[in-house]
N, C-alpha and C positions, 0 to 999 in steps of 0.2 A: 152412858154405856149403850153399847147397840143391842137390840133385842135379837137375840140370837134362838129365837125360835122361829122367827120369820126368816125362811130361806129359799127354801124350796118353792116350786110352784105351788100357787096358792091361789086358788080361784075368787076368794073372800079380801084379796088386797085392795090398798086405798090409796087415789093420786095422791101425789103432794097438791099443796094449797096450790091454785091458780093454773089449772093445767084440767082438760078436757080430751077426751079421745071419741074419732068418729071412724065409720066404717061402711062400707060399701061394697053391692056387686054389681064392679063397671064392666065387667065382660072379656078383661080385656085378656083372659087364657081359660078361667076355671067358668062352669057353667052352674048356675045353683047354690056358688058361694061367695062370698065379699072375697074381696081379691085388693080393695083398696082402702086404707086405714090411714087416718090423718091426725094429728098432734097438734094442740091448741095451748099455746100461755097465753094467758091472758095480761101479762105484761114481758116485757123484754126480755128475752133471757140470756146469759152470759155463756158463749157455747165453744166445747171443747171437744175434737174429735181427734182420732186416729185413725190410719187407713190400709189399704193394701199397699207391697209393696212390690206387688209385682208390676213389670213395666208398662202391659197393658193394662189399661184400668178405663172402667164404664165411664160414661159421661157424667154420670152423678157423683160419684167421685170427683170430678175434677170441678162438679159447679160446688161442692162441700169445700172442698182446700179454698177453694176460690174466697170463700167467704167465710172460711175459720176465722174465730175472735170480733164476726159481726153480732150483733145482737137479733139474736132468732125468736121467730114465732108464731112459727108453725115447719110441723114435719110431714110432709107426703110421702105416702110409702105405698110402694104398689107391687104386687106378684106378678108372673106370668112372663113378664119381658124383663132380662138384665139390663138392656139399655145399652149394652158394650159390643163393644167394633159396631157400631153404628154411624162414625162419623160425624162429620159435620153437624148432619140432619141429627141426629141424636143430642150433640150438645144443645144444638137448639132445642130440641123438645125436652129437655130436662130446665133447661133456661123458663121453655113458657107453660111449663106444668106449676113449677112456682110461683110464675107471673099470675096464671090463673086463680092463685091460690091466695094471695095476696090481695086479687082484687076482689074474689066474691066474699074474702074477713075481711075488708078495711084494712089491710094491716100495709103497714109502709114497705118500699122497695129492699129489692135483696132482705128482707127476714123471712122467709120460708126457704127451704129444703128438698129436693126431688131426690128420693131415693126408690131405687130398683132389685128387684131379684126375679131369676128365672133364666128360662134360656137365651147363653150370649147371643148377639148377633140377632134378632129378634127387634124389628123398631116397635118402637111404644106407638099405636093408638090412640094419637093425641085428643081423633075428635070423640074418643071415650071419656077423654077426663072433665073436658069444659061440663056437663052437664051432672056428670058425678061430685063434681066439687061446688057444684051449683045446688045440686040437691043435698047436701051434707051441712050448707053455708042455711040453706032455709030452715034445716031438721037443727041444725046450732043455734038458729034464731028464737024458734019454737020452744028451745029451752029441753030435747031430745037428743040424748047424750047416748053415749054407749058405756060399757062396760073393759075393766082393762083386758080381762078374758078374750072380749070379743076382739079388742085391738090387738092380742099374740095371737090369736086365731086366723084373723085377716091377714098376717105378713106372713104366715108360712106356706111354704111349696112343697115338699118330699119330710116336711116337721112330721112326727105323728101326736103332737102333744105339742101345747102351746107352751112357751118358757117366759115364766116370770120370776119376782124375787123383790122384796123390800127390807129395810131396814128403818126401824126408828129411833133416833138419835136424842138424846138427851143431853145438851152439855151446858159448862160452868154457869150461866146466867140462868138458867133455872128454864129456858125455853126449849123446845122440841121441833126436829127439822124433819124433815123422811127424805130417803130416797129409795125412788122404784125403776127396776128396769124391764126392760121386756128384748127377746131374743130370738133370732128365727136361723135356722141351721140345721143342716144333719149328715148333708156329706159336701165335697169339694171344699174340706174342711183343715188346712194345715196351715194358719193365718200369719204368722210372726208379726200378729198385730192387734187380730179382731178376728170376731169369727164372722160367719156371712156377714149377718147386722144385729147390730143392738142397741137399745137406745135405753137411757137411764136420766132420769129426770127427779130432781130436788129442789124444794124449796130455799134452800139456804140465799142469802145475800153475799157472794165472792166474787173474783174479777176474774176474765177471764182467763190470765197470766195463770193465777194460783189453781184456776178449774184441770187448765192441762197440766199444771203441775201433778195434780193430785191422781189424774187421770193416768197417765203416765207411772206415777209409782206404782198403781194396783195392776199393769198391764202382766209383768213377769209370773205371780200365781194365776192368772186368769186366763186371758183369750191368745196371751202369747206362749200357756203349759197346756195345749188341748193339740191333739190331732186325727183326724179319725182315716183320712185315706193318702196323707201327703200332701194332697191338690189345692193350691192357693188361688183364690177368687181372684176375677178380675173389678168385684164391686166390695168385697171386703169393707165394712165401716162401722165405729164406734163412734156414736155421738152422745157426747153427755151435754144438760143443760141445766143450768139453773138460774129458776126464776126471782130469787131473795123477796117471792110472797108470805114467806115466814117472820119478814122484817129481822131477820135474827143471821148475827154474824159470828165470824169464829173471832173470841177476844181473845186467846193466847195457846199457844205453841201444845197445852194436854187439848184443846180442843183442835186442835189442825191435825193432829194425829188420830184423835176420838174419828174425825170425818173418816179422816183415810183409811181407816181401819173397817169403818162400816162401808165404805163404796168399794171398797176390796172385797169385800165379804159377798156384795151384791154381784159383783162381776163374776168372781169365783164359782157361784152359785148356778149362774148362768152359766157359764163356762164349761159345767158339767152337767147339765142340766144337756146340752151340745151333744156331748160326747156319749150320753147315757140315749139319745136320744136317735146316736146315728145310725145312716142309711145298712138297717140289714143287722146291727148289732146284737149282740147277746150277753155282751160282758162290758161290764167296764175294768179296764186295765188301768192301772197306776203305775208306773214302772220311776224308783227310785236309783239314781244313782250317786254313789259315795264313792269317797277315796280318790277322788279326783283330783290331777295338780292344781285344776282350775276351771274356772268356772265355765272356758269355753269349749273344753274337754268334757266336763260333767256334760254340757249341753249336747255336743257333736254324739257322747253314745246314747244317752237318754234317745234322743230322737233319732237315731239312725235303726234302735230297736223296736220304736214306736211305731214305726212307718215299716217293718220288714213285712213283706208279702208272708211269706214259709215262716216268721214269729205267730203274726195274725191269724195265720192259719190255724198254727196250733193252739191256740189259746182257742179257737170256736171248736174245734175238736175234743179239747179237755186233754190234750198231751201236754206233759210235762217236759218239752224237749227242750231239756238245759243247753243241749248241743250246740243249737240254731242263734239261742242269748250269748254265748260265748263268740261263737263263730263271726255276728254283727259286729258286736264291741271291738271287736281283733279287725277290722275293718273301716270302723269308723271314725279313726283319723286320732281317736286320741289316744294319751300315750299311757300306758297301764301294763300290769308285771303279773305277768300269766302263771307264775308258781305261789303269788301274791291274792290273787285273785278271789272273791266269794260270793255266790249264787246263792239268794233266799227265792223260795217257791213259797207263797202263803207262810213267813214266817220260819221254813224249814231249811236250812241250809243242805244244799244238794250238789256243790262244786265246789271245792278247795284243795289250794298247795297244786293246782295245775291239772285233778284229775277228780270222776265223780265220788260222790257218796256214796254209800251204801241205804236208798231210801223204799218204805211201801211204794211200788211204783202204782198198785191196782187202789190203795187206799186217795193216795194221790192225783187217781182219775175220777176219783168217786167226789171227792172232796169239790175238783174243779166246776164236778158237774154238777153240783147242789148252789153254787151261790153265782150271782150275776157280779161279784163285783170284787175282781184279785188284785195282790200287788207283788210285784216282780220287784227282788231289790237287789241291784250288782256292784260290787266293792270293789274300786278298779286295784285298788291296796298299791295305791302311789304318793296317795297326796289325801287334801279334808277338804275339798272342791264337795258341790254337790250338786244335785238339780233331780227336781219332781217335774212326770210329765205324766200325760192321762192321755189314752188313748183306748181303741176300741178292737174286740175280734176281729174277721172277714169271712162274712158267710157266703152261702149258697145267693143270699136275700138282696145282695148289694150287688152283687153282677147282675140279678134281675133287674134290680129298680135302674142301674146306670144303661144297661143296656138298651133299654125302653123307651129310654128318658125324653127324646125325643120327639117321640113315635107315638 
């Protein structure tokens, strides 16, 4: 069973067997902070990602597809520069960030990784990396490790809190596997895929076929139920890897589930961890939808409420405007029966038979205003379709930081 006290960010977490993290400040945006964080197995690992799907997509992105299902070993991860609309020049310099990385570990062609975050359009400072990965490669040597803390530290840009999340796994053969992820994100956050980046890393012994299988199933509660502003990255990427330095495999069908139950856990953890996290936030929203004909209707209102300007708004306000939930849903494409219909505010039903309740509306603002964390739940009363999505207020605090961001 997965230890289900280990979820949250936990600054006292432990790699899996045969995995090492370094960290660096190469200069190449933040001044005074490591900005560059690198990922170490120590043997092959079997590697499974997902990615953006939007059309534009960074160059790191495209060296990741490129060499999904290789056996990886090592991750570069760098702040400051997305690496996207960069061009040509760009693919190469994700090309020979890896190469470089490759050569100062020993470690054989195409298994490392170049991954990027920060502002698009922005070329990466290649001749920052040669000597940061050179000095990470000697402090590796020296037996001078980092901490996983310090590696969710290093990947984040506009994060205010590092995100982490482990599970430790016990199954039928009597052995113990872990997996840990780490996460970095807080706005330009609406993935149908992955959030910025995340990486989550296992010991276990699987192929890479069953990794993306598995990967893949935990997407729908996790980095594909989160959104916090609408806006899908152009470097968007989940990479999972495992090493099988556990020597320990899954031998039957309760343990293939046991795994995917615990890597769902760790993603989900992440996942929210995002959203509690994001640019300007004050709430976290969960916004439940039932009644649905189906499952692509549950989705079309779930998120078309998620993402409302004038919803978000009120929710940082602490107004109860059922109005604005109705008025989305009647708009977003799926099909639901307006005299059918029902509005829960924290538990309270507040809209039915097509018209409101009679609820404390002053009790209701007070209530909003005491906790960080509500949920919204709307009854399309059509159908038993459903879908949970997690999403966030829109303060005063996210226009500042976006406006800025640049600058």
């Amino acid at each position: 069973m997965a230890d289900k006290n280990k979820t949250e960010t936990d600054t006292k977490i432990t790699l899996p067997q045969g995995y090492q993290v370094f960290t660096y400040a190469a200069g190449i945006k933040y001044e005074g902070r490591k900005d560059l964080g690198v990922l170490i197995s120590a043997r092959p690992a079997s590697y499974a990602g997902v990615f953006t799907t939007n059309r534009v997509q960074a160059a790191p992105v495209k060296l990741c597809r490129e060499r999904l299902g290789f056996p990886i070993r090592a991750l570069v991860v760098n702040t400051g520069s997305a690496n996207a609309c960069t061009g040509e020049e760009g693919e190469q310099a994700a090309r020979r960030v890896a190469e470089i990385a490759e050569a100062e570990f020993a470690l054989p062609r195409k298994s490392a990784l170049s991954l990027s975050t920060g502002v698009i359009g922005t070329p990466l400072p290649l001749e920052k990396f040669e000597p940061a990965l050179r000095a990470i490669a000697s402090a590796a040597g020296a037996g001078n490790v980092n901490t996983p803390e310090d590696f969710a530290r290093a990947i984040m840009t506009t994060d205010t809190v590092p995100k982490m999340a482990e599970r430790n796994l016990g199954i039928a053969n009597d052995k113990e596997i872990r997996i840990c992820g780490f996460a970095k994100g807080a706005g330009m956050i609406s993935p149908q895929m992955a959030t910025m980046l995340a990486f989550i890393i296992t010991d276990l012994d699987i192929r890479a076929k069953d990794l993306q299988c598995a990967l893949l199933a935990g997407l729908g509660g996790s980095f594909n139920a989160i959104t916090v502003d609408g806006d899908m990255s152009t470097n968007d990427s989940v990479i999972l890897l495992a090493n099988g330095a556990s020597e320990t495999r899954l031998c039957c069908r309760e343990d293939t589930l046991a795994f995917r139950e615990a890597l769902a856990e760790v993603m989900q953890s992440l996942a929210l961890q995002v959203v509690r996290d994001g640019e300007g936030a004050t709430k976290l929203v969960t916004i439940e939808v039932t009644g649905a004909r189906n499952t692509r209707d549950a989705e079309l209102a779930a998120r078309a409420i998620a993402n409302s300007l004038l919803v978000k708004t009120a929710f940082f306000g602490n107004d109860p405007n059922w109005g604005r939930i109705i008025d989305v849903a009647g708009y977003s494409g799926a099909r639901l029966c307006e005299e059918k219909m029902e509005l829960f505010y924290l538990d309270r039903i507040i809209y039915a038979q097509g018209r409101p309740l009679a609820f404390d509306r002053e009790d209701m603002i007070r209530k909003l205003a005491q906790t960080r964390e509500i949920t919204i739940r709307l009854d399309l009363g059509v159908g038993r379709a459903k879908r949970t999505l997690y999403t966030t207020d829109l303060s005063y605090e996210y226009v500042k930081i976006n406006a800025e961001y640049t600058s």
